[in-house]
C-alpha positions in Angstrom: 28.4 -20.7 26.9 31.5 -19.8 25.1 31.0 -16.7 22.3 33.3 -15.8 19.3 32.9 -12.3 17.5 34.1 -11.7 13.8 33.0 -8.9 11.7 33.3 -10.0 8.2 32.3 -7.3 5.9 30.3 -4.2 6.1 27.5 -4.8 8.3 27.7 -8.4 8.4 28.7 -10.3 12.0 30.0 -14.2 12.2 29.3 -15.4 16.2 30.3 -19.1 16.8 28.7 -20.1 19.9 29.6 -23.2 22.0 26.7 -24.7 24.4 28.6 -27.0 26.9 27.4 -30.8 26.7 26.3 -31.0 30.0 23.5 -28.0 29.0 22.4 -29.8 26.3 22.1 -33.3 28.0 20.3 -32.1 31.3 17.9 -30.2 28.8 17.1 -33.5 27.1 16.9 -35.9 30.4 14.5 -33.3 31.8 12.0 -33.1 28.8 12.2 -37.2 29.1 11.4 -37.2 32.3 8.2 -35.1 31.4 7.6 -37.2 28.5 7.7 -40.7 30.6 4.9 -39.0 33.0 2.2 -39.3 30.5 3.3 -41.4 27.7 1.5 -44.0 26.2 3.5 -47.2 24.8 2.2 -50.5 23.9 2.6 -53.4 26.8 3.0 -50.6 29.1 -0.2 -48.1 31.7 0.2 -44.7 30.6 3.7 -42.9 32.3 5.0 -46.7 33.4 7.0 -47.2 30.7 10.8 -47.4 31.8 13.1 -44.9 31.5 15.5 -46.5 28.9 12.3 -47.5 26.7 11.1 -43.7 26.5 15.0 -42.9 25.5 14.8 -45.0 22.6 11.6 -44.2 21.6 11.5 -40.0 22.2 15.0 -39.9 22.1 16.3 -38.5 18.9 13.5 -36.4 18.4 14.1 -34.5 21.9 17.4 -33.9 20.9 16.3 -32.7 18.1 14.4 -30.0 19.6 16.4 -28.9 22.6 19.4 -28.5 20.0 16.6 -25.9 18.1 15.8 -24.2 20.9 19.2 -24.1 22.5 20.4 -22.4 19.6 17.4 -19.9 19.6 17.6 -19.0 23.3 22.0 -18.8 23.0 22.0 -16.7 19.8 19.1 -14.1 22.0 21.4 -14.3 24.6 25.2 -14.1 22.5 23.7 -11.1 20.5 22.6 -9.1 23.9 26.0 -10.3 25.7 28.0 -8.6 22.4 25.2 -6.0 22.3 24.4 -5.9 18.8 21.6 -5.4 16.8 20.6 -7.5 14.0 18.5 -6.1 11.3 17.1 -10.2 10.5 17.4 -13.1 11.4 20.5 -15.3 11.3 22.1 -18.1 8.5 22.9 -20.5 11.2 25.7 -23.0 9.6 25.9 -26.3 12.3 29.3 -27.0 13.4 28.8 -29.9 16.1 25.5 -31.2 17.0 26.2 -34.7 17.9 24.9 -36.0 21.4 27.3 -35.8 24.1 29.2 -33.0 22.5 28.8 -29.8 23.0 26.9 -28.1 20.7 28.5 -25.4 18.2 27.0 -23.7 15.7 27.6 -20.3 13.6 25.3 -17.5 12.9 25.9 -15.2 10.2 23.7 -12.2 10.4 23.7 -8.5 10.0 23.2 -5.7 11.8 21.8 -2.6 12.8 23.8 0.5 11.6 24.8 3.4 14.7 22.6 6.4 13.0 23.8 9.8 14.2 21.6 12.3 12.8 23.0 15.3 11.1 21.5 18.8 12.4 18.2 19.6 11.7 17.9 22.8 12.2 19.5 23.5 9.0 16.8 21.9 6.8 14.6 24.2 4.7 11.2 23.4 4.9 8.1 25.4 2.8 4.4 24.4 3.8 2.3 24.9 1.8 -1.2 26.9 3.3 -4.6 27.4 1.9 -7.8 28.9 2.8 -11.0 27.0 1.5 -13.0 29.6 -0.4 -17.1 30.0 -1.0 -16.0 29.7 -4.8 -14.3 26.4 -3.8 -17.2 25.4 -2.4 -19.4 25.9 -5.2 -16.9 24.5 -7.7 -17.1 21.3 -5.6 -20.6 21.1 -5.5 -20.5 21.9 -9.3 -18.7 19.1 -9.9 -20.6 16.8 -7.7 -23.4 17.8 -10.0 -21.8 16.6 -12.8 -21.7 13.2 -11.8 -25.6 12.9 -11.7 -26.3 14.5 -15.5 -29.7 15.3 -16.6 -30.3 14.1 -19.9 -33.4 15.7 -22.2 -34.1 15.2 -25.6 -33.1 18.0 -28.4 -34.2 18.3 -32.2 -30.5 19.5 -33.0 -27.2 17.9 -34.6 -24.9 15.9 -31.6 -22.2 18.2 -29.7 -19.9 17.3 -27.2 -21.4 16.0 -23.9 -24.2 15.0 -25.7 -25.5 11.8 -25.1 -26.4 9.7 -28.1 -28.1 6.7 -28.3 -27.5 4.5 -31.9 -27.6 1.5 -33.8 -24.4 0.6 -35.4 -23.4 -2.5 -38.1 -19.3 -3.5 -38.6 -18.1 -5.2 -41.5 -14.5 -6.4 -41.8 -13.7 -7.4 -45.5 -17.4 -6.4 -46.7 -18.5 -9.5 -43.7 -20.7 -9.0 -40.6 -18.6 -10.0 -37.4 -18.5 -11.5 -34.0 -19.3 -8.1 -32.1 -19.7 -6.0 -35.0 -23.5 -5.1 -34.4 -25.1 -2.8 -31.1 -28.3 -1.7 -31.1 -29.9 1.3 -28.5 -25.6 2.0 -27.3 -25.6 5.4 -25.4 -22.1 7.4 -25.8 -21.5 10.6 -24.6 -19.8 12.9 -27.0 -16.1 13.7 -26.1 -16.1 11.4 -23.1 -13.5 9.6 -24.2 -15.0 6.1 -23.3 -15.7 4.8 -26.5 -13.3 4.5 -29.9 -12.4 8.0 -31.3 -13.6 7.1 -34.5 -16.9 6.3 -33.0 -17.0 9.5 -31.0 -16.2 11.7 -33.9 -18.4 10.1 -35.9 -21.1 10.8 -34.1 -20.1 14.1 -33.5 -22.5 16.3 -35.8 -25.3 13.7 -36.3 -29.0 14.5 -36.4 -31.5 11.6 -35.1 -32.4 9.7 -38.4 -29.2 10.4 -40.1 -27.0 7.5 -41.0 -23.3 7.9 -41.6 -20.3 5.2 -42.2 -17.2 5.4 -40.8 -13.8 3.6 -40.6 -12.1 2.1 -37.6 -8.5 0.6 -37.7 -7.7 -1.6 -35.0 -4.0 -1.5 -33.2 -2.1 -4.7 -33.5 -2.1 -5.2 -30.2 -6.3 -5.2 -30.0 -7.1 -7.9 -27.6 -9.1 -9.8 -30.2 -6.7 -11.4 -32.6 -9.0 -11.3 -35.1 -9.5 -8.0 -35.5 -5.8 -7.1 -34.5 -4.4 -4.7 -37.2 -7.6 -4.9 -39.0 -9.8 -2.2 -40.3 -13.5 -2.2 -40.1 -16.6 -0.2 -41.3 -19.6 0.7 -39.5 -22.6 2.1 -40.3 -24.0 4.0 -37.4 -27.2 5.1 -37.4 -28.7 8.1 -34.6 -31.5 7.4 -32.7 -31.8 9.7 -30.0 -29.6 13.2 -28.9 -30.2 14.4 -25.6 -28.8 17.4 -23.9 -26.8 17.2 -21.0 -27.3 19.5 -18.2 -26.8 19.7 -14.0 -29.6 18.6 -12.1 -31.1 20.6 -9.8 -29.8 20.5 -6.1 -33.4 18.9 -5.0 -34.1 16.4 -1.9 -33.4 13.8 -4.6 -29.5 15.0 -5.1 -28.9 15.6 -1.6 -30.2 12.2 -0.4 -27.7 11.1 -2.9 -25.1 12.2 -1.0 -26.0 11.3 2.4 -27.5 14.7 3.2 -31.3 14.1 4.8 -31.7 17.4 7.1 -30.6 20.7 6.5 -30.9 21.2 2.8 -28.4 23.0 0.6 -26.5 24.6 3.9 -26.4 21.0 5.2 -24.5 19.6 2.0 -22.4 23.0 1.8 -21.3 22.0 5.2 -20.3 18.4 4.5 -18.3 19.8 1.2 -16.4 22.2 3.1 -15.4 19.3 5.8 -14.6 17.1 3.2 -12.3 19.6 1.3 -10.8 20.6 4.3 -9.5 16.3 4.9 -8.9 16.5 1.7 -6.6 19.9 2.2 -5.0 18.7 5.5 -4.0 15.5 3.8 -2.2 17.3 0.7 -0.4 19.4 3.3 0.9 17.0 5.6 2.2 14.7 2.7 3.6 17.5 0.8 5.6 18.9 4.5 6.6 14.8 5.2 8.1 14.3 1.2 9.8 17.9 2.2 11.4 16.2 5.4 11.9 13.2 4.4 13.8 14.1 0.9 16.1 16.6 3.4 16.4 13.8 5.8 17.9 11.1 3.3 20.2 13.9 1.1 21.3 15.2 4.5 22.4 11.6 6.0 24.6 9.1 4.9 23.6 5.0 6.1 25.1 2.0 5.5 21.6 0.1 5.1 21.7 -3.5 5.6 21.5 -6.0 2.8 18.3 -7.6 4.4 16.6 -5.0 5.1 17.1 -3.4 1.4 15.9 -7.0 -0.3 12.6 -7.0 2.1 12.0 -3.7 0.5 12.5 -4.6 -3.2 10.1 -7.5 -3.0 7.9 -5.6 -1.0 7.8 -3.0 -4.2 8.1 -5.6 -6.8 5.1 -7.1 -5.3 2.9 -3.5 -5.2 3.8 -3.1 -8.8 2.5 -6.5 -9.9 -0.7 -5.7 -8.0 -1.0 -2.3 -10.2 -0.1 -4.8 -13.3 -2.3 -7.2 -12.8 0.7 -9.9 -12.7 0.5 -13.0 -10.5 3.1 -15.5 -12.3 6.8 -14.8 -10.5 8.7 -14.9 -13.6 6.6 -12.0 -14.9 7.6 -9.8 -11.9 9.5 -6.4 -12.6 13.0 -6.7 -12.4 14.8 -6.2 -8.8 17.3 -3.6 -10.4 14.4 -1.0 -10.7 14.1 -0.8 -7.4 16.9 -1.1 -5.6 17.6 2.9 -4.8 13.7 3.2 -3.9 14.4 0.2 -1.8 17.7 1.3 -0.1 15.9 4.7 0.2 13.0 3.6 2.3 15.5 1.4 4.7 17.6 4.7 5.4 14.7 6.7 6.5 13.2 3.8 7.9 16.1 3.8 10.4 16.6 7.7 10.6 12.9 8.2 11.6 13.5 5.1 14.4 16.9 7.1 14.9 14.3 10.5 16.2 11.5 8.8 17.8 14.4 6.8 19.9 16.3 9.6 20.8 13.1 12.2 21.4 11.3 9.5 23.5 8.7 10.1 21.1 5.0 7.9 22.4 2.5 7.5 19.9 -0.4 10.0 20.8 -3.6 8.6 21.4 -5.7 11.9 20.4 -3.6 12.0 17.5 -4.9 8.5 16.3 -8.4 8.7 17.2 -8.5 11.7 15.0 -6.4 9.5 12.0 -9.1 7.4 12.4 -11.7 10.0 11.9 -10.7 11.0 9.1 -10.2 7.0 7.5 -13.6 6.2 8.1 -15.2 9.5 7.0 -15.0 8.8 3.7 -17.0 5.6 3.7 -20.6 5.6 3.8 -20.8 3.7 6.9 -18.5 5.4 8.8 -19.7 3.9 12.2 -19.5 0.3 11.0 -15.8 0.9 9.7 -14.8 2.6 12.9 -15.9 -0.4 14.7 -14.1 -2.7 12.3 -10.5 -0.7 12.4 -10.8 -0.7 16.5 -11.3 -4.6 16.3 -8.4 -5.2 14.2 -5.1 -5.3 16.0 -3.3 -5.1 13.1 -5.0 -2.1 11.3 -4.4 -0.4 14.5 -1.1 -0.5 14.7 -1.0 0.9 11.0 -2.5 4.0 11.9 -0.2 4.2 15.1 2.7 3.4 13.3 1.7 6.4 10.7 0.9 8.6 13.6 4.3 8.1 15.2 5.8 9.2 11.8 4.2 12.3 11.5 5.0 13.5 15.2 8.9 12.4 14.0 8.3 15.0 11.1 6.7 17.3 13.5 9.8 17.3 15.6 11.8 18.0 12.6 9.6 20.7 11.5 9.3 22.2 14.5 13.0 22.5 14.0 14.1 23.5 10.5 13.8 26.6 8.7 10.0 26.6 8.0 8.2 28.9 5.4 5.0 29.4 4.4 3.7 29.7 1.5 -0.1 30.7 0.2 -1.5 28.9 -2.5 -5.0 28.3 -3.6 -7.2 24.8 -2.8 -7.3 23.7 -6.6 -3.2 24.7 -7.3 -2.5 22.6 -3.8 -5.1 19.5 -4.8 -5.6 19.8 -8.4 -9.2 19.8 -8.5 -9.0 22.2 -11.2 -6.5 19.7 -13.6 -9.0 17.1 -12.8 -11.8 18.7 -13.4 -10.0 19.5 -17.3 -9.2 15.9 -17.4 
């Protein structure tokens, strides 16, 4: 096998490969020979067919295939005889395939870049620490309360949180409409489900009370006929009820899983949960610090390839979040070719560590991974079994695993502070409790 080496531009590599004829031929006589052993032709027992009949009959199409795996098995072997490293696969451009020649071809590919990583230990790192108070605790279970409201019915005007249950009539141009009428809706005051107008309406209302207000719809509304419209409606007040927490009974704690152990039981399972919760905001905070240092602090060339499997790969997520399925519709490429080009690089400087480290994934490490998956669904036993029977979801979690002992190395290396801060400043619980 003869091989010829061009590099064209960048990270791009020409090889022209020659297979001698005699290669090629043998390969086809012998997979004829097979073929004649067992193949059935008409006027002839099955494998008695002569030689020069299974020729004509198999013989175009075997050529056919030796010539694709030929040039399969000869590019494997050109690529590891030049020792290169393609980052994808090949644009093979046919320069002789006829039989009894030999067979040439050219393979335009790219490849791998040499990664030399720049010293670590000159990184900056803060971690951020936090300790899981009593106060957090309670906070947590406060909230949990708050997403099992007890209602009970007051004599008073509607306030915020309230929930109020109404009849309401819409006219558009002094007309009933399609929609226009609801009869027994509950809103909560202030919740922000519901149109403003409606919920400040009804802010103030006493059951019995009837009150008209207006409602302009955007020009954008998704019924055309009310689009840039404005409507009345007469709302009349039914019921107010009082919201308050309910009471941390056998009732509430069933609700959340808890059956034995009462309110020290549930306490427990908070705290646990916080502190996944708390590890998780930690780690990804420490890997955005290493990984940010990593890409400012090294310079790679990042194959074309590579960077174009990454844009689709992110035009495709966003059109998940946008609810978009027709291909015209997708975002443009140019948004994301630095996010693209960005992932590659430290796609290729993590491989660079765990390479030259002799990093192995560790097993502990991805049992516990999995731990923490599953223990936020309800049938955490069920889920563990289905994650251990899926090859592929397995390798996700080692794959992530192997990251994080990468970033591990590199922290373990930089300049690392630490730097106290308090469970709701680290996972917002307080910002999302506001909004």
């Amino acid at each position: 096998m003869q091989v010829s080496l061009t590099a064209t531009k960048g990270l791009e590599r020409r090889l022209e490969v020659a297979v001698p004829a005699q290669q090629v031929s043998t390969e086809v006589e012998q997979r004829l020979k097979r073929i004649s052993r067992t193949a059935r032709l008409k006027g002839f027992r099955p494998g008695k067919a002569p030689f020069n009949v299974i020729r004509q009959q198999y013989g175009e199409q075997v050529h056919a295939e030796v010539i694709g795996d030929l040039m399969r098995s000869s590019f494997a072997e050109a690529v590891s005889k030049e020792n290169l490293k393609p980052a994808a696969g090949p644009r093979i451009e046919p320069l002789d395939m006829q039989p009894g020649a030999d067979l040439r071809y050219a393979a335009t590919f790219e490849i791998l870049p040499e990664v030399k990583l720049a010293p670590v230990e000159s990184l900056s790192i803060e971690r951020p620490t936090a300790t899981i108070t009593e106060a957090d605790v309670d906070a947590m279970i406060e909230s949990m309360q708050r997403q099992r409201p007890v209602f009970t019915e007051v004599q008073r005007a509607a306030q915020d949180t309230d929930r109020v249950t109404l009849d309401y009539d819409g006219r558009l141009d002094g007309q009933p409409f399609e929609g226009g009428e609801g009869r027994d809706v509950n809103i909560v005051v202030g919740s922000g489900r519901v149109l403003k107008e409606l919920d400040d309406g009804v802010k103030g209302m006493s059951v019995g009370e009837q009150r008209t207000i207006t409602v302009k719809y955007p020009d954008d509304h998704a019924s055309k006929a009310l689009a840039g419209h404005t409507a009345e409606f007469t709302l009349t007040v039914k019921k107010v009820e009082e919201q308050s927490l309910p009471p941390i009974d056998d009732e509430f704690l069933g609700a959340f899983g808890v059956k034995e152990g009462g309110v020290e039981a549930l306490r427990a399972e908070v705290r646990k949960s916080m502190e996944r919760e708390l590890a998780e905001v930690i780690r990804n905070r420490v890997r955005n610090q290493v990984m940010d240092a990593l890409f400012k602090e090294n310079t790679i060339e990042t194959p074309r390839a590579l960077v174009d499997e990454q844009v689709q790969q992110l035009q495709a997520e966003m059109a998940r979040r946008m609810g978009v399925k027709e291909a015209n519709q997708l975002p443009q490429r140019e948004l994301f070719e630095e996010p693209a080009k960005r992932r590659v690089a430290l796609g290729l400087l993590i491989a660079e560590i765990i390479r030259a480290e002799g990093l192995k994934v560790d097993r502990e490490r991805v049992m516990s991974r999995l731990d923490e998956i599953v223990a936020s669904y309800p049938n955490s036993e069920e889920m563990r079994r289905a994650y251990l029977q899926s090859a592929e979801a397995m390798r996700q979690i080692e794959s992530a695993v192997l990251e994080d002992q990468a970033v591990d190395w590199v922290v373990s290396r930089a300049k690392l502070t630490d730097r106290e801060q308090t469970f709701k400043e680290l996972t917002g619980f307080g910002q999302q409790q506001a909004s």
